[in-house]
Backbone as a printed PyTorch tensor [residue, N CA C, xyz], in Angstrom:
tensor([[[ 90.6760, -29.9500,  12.2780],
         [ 90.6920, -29.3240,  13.5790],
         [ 90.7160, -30.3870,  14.6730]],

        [[ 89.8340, -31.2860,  14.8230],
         [ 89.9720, -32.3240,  15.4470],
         [ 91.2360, -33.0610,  16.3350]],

        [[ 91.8970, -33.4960,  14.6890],
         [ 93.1960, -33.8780,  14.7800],
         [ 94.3000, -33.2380,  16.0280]],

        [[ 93.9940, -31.7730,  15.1110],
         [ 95.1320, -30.9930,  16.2290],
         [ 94.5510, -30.9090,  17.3640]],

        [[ 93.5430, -30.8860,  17.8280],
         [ 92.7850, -30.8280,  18.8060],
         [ 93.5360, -32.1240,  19.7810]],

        [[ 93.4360, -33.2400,  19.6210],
         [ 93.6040, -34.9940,  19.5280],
         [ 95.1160, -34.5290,  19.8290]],

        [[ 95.8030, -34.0980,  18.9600],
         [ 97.7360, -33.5650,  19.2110],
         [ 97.7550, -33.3330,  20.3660]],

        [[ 96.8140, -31.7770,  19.9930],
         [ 97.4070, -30.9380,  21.4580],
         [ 96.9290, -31.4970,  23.2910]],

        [[ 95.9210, -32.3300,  23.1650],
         [ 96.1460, -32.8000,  24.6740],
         [ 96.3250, -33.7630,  24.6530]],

        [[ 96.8360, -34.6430,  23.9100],
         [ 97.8710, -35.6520,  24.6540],
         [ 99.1240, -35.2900,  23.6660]],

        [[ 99.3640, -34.1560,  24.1660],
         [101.1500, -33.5770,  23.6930],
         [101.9810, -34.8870,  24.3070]],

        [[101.6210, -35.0920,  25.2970],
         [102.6920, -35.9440,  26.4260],
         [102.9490, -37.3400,  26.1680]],

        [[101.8870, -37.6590,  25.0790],
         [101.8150, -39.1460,  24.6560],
         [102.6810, -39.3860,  23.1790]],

        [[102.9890, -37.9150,  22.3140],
         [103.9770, -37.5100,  21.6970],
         [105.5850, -37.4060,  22.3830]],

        [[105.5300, -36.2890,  22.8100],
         [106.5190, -35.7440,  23.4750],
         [106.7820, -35.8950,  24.7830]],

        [[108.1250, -35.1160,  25.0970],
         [108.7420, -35.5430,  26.7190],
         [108.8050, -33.8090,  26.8800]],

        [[107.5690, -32.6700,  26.6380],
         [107.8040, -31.7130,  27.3070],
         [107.4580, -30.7130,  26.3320]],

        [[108.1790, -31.0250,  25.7060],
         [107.7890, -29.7460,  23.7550],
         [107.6050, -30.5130,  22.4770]],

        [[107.9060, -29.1030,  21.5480],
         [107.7810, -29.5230,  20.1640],
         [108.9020, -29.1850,  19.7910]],

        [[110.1240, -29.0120,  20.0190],
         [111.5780, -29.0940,  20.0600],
         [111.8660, -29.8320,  18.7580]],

        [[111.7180, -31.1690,  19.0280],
         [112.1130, -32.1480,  18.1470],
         [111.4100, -31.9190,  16.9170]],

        [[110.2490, -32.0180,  17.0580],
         [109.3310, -32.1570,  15.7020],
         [109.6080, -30.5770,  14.3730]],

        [[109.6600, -30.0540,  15.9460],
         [109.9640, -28.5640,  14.9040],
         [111.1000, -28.6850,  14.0530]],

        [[112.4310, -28.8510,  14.9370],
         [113.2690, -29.3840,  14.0210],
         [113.9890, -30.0250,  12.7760]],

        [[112.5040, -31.0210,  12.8860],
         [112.4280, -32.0040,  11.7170],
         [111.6890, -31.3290,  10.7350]],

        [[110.5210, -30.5760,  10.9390],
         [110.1360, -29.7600,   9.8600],
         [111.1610, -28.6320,   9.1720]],

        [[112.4510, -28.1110,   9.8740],
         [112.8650, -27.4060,   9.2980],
         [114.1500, -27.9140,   8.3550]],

        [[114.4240, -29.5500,   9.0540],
         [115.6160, -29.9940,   8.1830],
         [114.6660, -30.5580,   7.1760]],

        [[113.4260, -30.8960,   7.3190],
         [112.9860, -31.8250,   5.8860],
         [112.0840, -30.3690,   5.1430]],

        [[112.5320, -28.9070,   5.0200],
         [111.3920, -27.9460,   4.7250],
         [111.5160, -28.9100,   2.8560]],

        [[112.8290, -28.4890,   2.3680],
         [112.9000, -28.6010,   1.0350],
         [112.4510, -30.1640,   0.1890]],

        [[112.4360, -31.2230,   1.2760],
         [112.1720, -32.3270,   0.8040],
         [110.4440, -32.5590,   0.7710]],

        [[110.0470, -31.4120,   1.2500],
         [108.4670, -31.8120,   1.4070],
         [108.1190, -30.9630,   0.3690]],

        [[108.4400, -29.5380,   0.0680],
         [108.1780, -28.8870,  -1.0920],
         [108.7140, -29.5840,  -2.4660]],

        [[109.6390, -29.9560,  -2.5450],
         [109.5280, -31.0890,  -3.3990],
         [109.0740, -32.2030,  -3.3240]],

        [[108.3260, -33.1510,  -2.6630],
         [107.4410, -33.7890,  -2.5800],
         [106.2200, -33.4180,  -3.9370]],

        [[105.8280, -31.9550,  -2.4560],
         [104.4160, -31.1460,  -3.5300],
         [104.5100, -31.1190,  -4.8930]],

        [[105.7240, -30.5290,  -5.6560],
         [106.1070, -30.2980,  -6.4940],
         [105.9380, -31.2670,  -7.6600]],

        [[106.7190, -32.4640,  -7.2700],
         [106.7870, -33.8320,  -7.6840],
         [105.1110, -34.1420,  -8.1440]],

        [[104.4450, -34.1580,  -6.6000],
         [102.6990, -34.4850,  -7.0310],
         [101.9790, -33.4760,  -8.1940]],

        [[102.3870, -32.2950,  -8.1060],
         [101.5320, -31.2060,  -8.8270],
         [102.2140, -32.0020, -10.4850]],

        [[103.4020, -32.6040, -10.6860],
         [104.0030, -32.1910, -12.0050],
         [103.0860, -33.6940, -12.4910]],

        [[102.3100, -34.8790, -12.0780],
         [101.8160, -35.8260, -12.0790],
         [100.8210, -35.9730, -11.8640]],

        [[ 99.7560, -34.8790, -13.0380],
         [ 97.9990, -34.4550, -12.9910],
         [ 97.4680, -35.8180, -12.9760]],

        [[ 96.4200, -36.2670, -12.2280],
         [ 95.2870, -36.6400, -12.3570],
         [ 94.2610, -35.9620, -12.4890]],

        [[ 92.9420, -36.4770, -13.8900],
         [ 92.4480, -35.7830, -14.3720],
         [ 91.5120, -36.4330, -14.1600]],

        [[ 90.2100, -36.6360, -13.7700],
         [ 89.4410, -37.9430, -13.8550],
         [ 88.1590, -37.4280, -15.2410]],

        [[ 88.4480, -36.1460, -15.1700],
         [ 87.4350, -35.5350, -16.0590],
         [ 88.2590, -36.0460, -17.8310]],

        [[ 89.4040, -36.1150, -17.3950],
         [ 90.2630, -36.1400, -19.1610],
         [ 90.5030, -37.8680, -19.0790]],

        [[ 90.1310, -38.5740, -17.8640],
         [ 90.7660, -39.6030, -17.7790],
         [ 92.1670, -39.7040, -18.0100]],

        [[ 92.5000, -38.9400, -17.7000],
         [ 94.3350, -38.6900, -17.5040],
         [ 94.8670, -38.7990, -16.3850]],

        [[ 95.3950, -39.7670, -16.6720],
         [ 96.9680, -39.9400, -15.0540],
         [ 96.1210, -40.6590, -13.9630]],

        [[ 95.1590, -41.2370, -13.9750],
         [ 94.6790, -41.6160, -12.9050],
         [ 95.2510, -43.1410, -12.1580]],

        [[ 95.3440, -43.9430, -13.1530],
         [ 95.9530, -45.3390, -12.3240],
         [ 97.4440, -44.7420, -11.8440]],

        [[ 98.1010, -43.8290, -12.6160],
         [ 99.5230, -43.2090, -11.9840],
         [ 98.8060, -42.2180, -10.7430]],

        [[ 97.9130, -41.5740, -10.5170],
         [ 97.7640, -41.0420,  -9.3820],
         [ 97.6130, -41.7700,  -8.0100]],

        [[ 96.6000, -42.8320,  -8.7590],
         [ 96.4440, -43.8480,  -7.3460],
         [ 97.5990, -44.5540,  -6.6550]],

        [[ 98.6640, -44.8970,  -7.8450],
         [ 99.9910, -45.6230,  -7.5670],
         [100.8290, -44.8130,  -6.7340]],

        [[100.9420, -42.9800,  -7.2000],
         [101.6770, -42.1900,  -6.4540],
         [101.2070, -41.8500,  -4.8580]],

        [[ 99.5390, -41.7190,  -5.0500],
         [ 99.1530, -41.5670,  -3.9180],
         [ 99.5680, -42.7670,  -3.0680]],

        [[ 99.4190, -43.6030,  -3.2960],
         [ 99.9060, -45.2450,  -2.3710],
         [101.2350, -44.6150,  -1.4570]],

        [[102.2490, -44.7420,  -2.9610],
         [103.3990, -44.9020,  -2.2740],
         [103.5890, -43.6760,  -1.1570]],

        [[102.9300, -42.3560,  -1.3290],
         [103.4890, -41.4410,  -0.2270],
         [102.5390, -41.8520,   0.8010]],

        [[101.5200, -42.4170,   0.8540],
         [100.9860, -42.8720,   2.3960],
         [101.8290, -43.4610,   2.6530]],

        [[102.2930, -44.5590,   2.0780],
         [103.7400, -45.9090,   3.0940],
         [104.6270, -44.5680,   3.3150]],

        [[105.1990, -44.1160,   2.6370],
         [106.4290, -43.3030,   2.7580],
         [106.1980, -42.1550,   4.1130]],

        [[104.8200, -41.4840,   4.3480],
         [104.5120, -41.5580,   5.3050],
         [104.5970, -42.1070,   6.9830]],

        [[104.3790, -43.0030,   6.5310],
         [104.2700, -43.9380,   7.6090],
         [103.0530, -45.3160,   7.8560]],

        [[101.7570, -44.2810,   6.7720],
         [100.8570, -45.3030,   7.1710],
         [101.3920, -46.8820,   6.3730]],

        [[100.9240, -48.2540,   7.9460],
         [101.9360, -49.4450,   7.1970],
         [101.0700, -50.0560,   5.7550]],

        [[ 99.9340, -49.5980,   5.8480],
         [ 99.2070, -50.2510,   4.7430],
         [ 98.4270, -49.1300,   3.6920]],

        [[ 98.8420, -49.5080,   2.4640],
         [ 97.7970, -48.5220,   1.3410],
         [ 97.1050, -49.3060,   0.4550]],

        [[ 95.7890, -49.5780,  -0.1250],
         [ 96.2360, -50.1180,  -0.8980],
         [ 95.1550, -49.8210,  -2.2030]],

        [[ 94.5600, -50.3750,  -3.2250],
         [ 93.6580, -49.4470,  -4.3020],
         [ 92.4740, -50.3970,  -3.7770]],

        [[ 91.8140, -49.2830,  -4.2430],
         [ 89.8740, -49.8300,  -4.3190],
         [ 89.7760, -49.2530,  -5.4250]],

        [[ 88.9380, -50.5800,  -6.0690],
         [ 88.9310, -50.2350,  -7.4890],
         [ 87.1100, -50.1410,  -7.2480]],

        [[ 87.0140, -49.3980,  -8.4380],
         [ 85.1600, -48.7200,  -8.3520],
         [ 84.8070, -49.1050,  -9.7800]],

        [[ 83.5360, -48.6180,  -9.9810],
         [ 83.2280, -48.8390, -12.0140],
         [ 83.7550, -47.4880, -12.3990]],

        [[ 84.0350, -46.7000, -11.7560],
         [ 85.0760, -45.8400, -12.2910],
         [ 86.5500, -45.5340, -11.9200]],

        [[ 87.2650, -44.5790, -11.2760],
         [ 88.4870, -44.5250, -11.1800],
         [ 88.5360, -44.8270,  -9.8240]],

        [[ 90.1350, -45.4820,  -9.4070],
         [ 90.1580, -46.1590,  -8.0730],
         [ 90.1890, -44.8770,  -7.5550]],

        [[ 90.0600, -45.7290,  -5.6860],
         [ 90.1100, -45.0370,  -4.7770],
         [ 91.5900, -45.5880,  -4.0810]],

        [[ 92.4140, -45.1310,  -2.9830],
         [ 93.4170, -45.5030,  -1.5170],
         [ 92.9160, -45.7230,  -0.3680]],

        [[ 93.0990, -46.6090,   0.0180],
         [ 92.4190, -46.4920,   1.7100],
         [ 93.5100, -47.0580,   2.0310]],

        [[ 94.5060, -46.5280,   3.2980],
         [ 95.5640, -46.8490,   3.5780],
         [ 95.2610, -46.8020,   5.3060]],

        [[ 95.7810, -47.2080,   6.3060],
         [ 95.9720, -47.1990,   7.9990],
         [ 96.5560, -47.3760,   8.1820]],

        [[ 96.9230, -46.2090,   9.6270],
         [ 98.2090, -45.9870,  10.4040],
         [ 98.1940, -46.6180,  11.8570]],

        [[ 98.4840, -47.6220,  12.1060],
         [ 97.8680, -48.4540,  14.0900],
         [ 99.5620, -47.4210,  14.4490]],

        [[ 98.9210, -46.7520,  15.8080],
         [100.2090, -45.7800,  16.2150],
         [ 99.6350, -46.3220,  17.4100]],

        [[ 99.1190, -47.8440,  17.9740],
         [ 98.5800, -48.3400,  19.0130],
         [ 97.6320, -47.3920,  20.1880]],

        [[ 97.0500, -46.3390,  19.6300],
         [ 96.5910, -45.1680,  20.8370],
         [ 95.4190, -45.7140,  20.1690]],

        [[ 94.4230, -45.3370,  21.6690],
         [ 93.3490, -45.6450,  21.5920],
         [ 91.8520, -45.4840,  21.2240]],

        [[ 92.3420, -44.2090,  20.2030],
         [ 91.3120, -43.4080,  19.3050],
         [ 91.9750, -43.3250,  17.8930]],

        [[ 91.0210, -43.3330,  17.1590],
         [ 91.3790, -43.6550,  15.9400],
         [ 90.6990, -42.2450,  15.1030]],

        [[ 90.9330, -41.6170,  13.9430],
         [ 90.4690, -40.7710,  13.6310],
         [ 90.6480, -40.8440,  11.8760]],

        [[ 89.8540, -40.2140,  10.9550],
         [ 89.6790, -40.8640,   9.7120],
         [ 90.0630, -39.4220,   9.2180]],

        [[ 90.4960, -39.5460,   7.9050],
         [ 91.4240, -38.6660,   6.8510],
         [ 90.6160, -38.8840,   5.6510]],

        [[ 90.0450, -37.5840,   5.0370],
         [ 89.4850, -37.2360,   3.6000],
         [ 90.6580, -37.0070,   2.7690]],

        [[ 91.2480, -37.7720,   1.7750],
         [ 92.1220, -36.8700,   0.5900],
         [ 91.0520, -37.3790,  -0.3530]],

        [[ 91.7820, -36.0470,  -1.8000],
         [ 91.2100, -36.2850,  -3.0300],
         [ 92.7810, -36.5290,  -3.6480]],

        [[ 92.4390, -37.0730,  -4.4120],
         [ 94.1910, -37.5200,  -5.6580],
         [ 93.7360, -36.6480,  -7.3870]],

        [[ 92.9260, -35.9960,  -7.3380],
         [ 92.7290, -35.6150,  -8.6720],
         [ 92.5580, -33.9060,  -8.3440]],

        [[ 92.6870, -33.7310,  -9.6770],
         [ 91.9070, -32.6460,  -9.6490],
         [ 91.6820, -31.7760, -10.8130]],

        [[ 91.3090, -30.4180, -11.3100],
         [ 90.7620, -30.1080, -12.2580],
         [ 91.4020, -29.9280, -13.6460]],

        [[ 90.7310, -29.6470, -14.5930],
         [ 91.6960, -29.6030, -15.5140],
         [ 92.9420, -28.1450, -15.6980]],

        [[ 93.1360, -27.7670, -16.8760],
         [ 94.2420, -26.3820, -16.7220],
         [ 94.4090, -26.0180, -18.2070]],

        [[ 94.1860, -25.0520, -18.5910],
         [ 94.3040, -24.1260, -19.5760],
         [ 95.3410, -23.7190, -19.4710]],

        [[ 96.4510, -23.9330, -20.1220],
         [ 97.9270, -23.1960, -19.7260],
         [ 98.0480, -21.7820, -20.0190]],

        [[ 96.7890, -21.3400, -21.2150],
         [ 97.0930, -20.1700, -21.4100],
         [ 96.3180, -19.4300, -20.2860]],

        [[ 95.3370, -19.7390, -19.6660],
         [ 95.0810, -19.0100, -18.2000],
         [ 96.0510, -19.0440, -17.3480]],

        [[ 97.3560, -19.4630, -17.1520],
         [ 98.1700, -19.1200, -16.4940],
         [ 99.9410, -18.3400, -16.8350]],

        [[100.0620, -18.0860, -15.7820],
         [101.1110, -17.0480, -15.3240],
         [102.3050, -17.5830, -15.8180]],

        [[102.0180, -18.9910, -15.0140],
         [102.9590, -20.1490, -14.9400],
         [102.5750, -21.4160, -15.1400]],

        [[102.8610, -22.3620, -15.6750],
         [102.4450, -23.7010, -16.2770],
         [102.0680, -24.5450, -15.6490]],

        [[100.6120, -24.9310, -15.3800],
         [100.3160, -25.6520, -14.3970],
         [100.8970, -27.1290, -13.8190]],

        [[101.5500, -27.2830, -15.0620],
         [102.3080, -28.5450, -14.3600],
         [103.8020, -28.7190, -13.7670]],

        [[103.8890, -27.5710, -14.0320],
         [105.5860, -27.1630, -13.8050],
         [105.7090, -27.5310, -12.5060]],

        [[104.6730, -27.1020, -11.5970],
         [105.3820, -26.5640, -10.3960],
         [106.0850, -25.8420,  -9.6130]],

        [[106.5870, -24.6450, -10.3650],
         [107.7100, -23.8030, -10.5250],
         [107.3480, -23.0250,  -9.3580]],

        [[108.2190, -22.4510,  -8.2620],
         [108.2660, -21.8380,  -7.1040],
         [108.7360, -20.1910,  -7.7370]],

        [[107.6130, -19.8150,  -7.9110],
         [107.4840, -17.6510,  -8.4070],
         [107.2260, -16.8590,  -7.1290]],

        [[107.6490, -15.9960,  -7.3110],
         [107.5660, -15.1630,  -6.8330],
         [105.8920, -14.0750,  -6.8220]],

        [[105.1690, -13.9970,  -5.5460],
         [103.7100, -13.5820,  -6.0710],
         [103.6610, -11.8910,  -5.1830]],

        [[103.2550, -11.3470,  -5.6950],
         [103.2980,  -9.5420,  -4.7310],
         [102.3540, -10.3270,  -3.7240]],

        [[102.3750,  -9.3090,  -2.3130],
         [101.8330,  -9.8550,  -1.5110],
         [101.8900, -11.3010,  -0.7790]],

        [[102.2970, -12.4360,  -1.5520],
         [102.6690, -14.0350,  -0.6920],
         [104.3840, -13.9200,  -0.4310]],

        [[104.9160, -13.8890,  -1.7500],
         [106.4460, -14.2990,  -1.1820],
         [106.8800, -15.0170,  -2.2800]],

        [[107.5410, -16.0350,  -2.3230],
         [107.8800, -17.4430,  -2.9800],
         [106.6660, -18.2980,  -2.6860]],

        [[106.0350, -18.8190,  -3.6130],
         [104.8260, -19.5890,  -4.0420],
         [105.1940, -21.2660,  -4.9350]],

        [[104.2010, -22.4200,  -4.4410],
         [104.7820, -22.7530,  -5.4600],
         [103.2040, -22.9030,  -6.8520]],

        [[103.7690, -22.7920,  -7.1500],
         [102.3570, -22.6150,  -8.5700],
         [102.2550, -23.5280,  -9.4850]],

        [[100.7750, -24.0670,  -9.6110],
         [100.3200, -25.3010, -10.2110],
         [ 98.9050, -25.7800,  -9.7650]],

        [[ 98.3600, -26.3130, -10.9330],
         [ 96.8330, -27.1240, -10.4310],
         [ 97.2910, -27.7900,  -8.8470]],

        [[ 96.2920, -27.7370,  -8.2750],
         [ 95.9680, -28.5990,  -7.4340],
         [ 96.9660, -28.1420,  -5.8070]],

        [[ 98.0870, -27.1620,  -6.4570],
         [ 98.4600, -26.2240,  -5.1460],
         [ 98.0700, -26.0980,  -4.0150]],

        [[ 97.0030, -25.5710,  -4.1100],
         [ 95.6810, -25.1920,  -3.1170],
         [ 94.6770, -26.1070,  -3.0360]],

        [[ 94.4390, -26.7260,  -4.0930],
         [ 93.0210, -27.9420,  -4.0490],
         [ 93.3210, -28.5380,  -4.8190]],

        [[ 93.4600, -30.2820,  -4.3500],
         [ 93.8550, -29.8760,  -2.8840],
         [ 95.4110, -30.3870,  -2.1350]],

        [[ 96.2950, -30.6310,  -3.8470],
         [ 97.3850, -31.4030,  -2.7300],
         [ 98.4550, -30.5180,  -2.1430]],

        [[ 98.1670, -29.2130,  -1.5080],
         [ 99.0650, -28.4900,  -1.1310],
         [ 98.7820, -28.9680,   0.3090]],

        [[ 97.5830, -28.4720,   0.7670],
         [ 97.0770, -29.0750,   2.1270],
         [ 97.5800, -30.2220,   2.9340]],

        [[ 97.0050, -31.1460,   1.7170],
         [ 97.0990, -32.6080,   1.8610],
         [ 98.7870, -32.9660,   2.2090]],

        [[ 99.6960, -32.3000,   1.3150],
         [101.4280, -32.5440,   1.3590],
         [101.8610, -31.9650,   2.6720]],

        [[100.7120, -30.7850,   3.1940],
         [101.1530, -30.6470,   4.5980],
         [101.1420, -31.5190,   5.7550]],

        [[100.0570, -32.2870,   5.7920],
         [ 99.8910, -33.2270,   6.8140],
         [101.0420, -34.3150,   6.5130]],

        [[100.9000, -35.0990,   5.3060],
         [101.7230, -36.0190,   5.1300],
         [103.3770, -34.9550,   5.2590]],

        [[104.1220, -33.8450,   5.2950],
         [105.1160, -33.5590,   5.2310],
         [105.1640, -32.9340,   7.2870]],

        [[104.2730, -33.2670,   8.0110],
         [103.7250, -33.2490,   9.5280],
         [104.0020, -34.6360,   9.5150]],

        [[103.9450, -35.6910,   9.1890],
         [103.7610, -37.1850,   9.7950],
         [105.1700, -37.4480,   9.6900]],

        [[105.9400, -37.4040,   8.6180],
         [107.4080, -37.2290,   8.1500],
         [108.2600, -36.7940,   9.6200]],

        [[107.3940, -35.5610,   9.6690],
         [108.8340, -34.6100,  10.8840],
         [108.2430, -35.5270,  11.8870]],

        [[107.4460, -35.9730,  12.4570],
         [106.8830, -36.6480,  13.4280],
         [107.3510, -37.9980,  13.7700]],

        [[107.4810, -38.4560,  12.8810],
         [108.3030, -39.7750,  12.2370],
         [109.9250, -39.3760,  12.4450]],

        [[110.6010, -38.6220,  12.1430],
         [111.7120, -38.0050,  12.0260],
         [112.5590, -37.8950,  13.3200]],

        [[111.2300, -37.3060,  14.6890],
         [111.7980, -37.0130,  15.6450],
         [111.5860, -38.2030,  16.7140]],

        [[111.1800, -39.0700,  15.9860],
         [111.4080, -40.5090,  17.0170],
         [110.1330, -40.5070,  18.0970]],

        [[108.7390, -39.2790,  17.0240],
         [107.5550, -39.3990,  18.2400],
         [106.8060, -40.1530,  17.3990]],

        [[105.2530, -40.5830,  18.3730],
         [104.1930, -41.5800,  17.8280],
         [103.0020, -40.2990,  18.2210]],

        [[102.1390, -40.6540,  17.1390],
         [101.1610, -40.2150,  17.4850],
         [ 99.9600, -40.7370,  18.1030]],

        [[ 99.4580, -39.7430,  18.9460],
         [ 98.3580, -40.1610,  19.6890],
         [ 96.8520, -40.7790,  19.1610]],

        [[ 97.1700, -40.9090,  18.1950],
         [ 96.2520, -41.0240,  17.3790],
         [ 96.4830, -42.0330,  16.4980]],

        [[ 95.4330, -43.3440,  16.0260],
         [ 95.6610, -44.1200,  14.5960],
         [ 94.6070, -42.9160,  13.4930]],

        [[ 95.5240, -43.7010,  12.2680],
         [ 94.6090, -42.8990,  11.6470],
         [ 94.2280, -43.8510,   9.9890]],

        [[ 92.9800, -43.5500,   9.5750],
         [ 92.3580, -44.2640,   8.6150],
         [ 92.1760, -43.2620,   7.1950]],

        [[ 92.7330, -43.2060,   6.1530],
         [ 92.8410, -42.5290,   4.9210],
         [ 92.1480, -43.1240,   3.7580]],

        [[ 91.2840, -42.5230,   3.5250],
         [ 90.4460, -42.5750,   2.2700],
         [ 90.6350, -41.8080,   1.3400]],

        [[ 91.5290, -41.9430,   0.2620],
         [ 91.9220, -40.8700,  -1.0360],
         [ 91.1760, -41.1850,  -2.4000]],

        [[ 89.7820, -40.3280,  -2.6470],
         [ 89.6300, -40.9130,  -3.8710],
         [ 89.7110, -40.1340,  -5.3110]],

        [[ 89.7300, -40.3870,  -6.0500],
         [ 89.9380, -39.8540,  -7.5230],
         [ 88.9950, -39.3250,  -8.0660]],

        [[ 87.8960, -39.1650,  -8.0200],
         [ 86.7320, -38.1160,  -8.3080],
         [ 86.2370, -37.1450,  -8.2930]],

        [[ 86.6100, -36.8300,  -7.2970],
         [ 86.3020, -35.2840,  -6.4390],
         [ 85.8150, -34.4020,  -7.0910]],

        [[ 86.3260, -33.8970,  -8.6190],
         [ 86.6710, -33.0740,  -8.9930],
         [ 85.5330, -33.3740, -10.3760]],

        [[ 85.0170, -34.4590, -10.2580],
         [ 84.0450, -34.7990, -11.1520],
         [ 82.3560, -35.0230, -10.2180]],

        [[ 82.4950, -34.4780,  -8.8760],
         [ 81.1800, -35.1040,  -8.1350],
         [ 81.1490, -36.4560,  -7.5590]],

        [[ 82.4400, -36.8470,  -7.3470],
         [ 82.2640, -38.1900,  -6.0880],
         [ 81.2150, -39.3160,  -7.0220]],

        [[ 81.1100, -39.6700,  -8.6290],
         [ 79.9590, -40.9000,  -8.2190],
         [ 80.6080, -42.1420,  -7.6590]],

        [[ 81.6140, -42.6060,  -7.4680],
         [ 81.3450, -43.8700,  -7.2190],
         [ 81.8340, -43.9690,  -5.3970]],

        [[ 81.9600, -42.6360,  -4.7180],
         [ 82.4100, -42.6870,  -3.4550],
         [ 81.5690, -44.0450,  -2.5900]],

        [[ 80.5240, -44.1910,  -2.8870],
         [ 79.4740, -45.1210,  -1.8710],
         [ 80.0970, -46.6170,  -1.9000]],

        [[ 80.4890, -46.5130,  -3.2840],
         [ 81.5030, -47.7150,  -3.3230],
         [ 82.6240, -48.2020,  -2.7620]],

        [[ 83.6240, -46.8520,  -2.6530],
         [ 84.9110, -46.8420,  -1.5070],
         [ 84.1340, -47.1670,  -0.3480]],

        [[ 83.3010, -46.2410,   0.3580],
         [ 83.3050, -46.3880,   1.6080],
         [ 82.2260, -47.5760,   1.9630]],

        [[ 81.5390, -48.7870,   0.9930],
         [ 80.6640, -49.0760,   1.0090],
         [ 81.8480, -50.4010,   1.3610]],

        [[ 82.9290, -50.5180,   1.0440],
         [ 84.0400, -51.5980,   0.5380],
         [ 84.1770, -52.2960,   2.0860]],

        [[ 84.1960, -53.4510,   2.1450],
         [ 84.6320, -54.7500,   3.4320],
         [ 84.9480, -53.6760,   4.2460]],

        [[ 86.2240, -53.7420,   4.1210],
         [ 87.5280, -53.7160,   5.0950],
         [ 87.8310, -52.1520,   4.7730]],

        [[ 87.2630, -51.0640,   3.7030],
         [ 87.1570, -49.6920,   4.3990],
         [ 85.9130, -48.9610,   5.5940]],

        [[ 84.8860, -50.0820,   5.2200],
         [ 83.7560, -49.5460,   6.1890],
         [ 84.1640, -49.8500,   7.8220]],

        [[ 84.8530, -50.9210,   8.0650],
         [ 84.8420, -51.4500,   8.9840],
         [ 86.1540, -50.3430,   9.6480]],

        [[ 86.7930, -50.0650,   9.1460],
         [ 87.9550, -49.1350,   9.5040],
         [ 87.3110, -48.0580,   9.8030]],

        [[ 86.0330, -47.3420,   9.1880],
         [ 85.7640, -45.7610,   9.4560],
         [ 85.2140, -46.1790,  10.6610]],

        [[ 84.1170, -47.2630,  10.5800],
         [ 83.8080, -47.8560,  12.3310],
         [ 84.2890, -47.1380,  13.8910]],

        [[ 85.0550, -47.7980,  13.1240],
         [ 86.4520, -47.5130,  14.7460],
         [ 87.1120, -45.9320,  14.7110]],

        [[ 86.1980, -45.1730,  13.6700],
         [ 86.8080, -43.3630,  13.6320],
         [ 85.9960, -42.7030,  14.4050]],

        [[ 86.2630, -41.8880,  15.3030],
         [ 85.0710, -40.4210,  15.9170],
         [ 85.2530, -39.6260,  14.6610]],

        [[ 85.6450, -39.5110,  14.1360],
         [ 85.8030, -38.5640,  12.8550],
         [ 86.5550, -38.5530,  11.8600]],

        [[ 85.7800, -37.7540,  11.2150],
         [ 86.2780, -37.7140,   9.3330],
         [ 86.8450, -36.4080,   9.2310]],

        [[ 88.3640, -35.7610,   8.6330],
         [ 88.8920, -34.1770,   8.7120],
         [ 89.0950, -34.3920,   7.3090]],

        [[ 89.2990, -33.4160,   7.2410],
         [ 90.0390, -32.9810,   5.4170],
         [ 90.7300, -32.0480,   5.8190]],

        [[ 92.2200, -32.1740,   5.4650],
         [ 93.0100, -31.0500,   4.9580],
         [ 92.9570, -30.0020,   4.0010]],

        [[ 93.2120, -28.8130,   4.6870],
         [ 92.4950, -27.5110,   3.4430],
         [ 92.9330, -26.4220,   3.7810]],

        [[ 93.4400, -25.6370,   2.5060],
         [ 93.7600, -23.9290,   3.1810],
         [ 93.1370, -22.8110,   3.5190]],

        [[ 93.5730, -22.9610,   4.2530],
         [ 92.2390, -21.4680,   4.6580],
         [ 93.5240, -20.2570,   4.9700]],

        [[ 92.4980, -18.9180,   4.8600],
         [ 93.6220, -17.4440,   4.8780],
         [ 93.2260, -17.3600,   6.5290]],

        [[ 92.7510, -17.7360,   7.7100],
         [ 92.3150, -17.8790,   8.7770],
         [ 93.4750, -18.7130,   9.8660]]])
């Protein structure tokens, strides 16, 4: 909330008037960001199976750069790494970003559709869906903001805002070694300079 909060009054430090441009860019990049999601959902990190995790941290990296933020890079813990990546968009508030890169495990026979597929079904009541672990919790959310920085990026605006990303791999097991990420040199010193910490998340609201 913050964030958009941070957007919406200094629109002007974005934009020359609207959201014209940006909108735009969300609608020529709709299919490249749902495949994005897609891509992430089909590439489980498990921290509970110890599955996919040094490939999660690697994937998570590269879509922060791809993003925009100029730096990502791993924090390694006594258990599975963490990302701490930053975006300098030279404005003079800085604001800090919760991701998780893992998430739970999946019983294929509890589902409809194969949790790793990714496969875009059809649901009564939603529409076209796309379906898979971690959809909803949490990298559906999460692919929104980063597929927001993209169109933002796209339409030749900066944001008013730097921003500081902490992605870690646990989540989904109880955070133990989080004290460690944020305990790290050069991530503590970055949350420093944040008024705040957001997490991306869906809500029916």
């Amino acid at each position: 909330m913050y964030l958009l909060v941070a957007v919406t009054r200094s629109s002007d430090a974005i934009l020359s008037g609207d959201l014209t441009a940006v909108r735009s860019e969300i609608e020529k990049r709709h299919d490249e960001s749902i495949q994005r999601l897609q891509h992430w959902i089909k590439n489980p990190s498990i921290a509970a199976e110890d599955r996919g995790m040094d490939e999660g941290c690697e994937l998570m990296m590269r879509m922060a750069r791809e993003a925009g933020f100029q730096q990502a890079t791993r924090i390694d813990t006594d258990g599975h790494p963490a990302v701490f990546a930053t975006l300098d968009a030279g404005a003079p508030r800085t604001f800090g970003l919760y991701f998780m890169y893992d998430v739970k495990q999946a019983d294929p026979a509890e589902w409809s559709s194969p949790p790793w597929d990714a496969a875009i079904v059809d649901r009564p009541g939603f529409g076209k869906v796309v379906m898979g672990r971690g959809a909803v919790n949490q990298k559906g959310p999460e692919a929104a903001l980063l597929a927001a920085l993209h169109a933002i990026h796209g339409a030749g605006k900066r944001l008013p805002v730097n921003l500081v990303l902490v992605a870690e791999g646990e989540e989904e097991i109880g955070s133990p070694h989080m004290r460690q990420v944020v305990s790290h040199r050069d991530v503590a010193a970055a949350l420093k300079r944040t008024v705040g910490v957001v997490m991306p998340a869906a809500t029916s609201r």
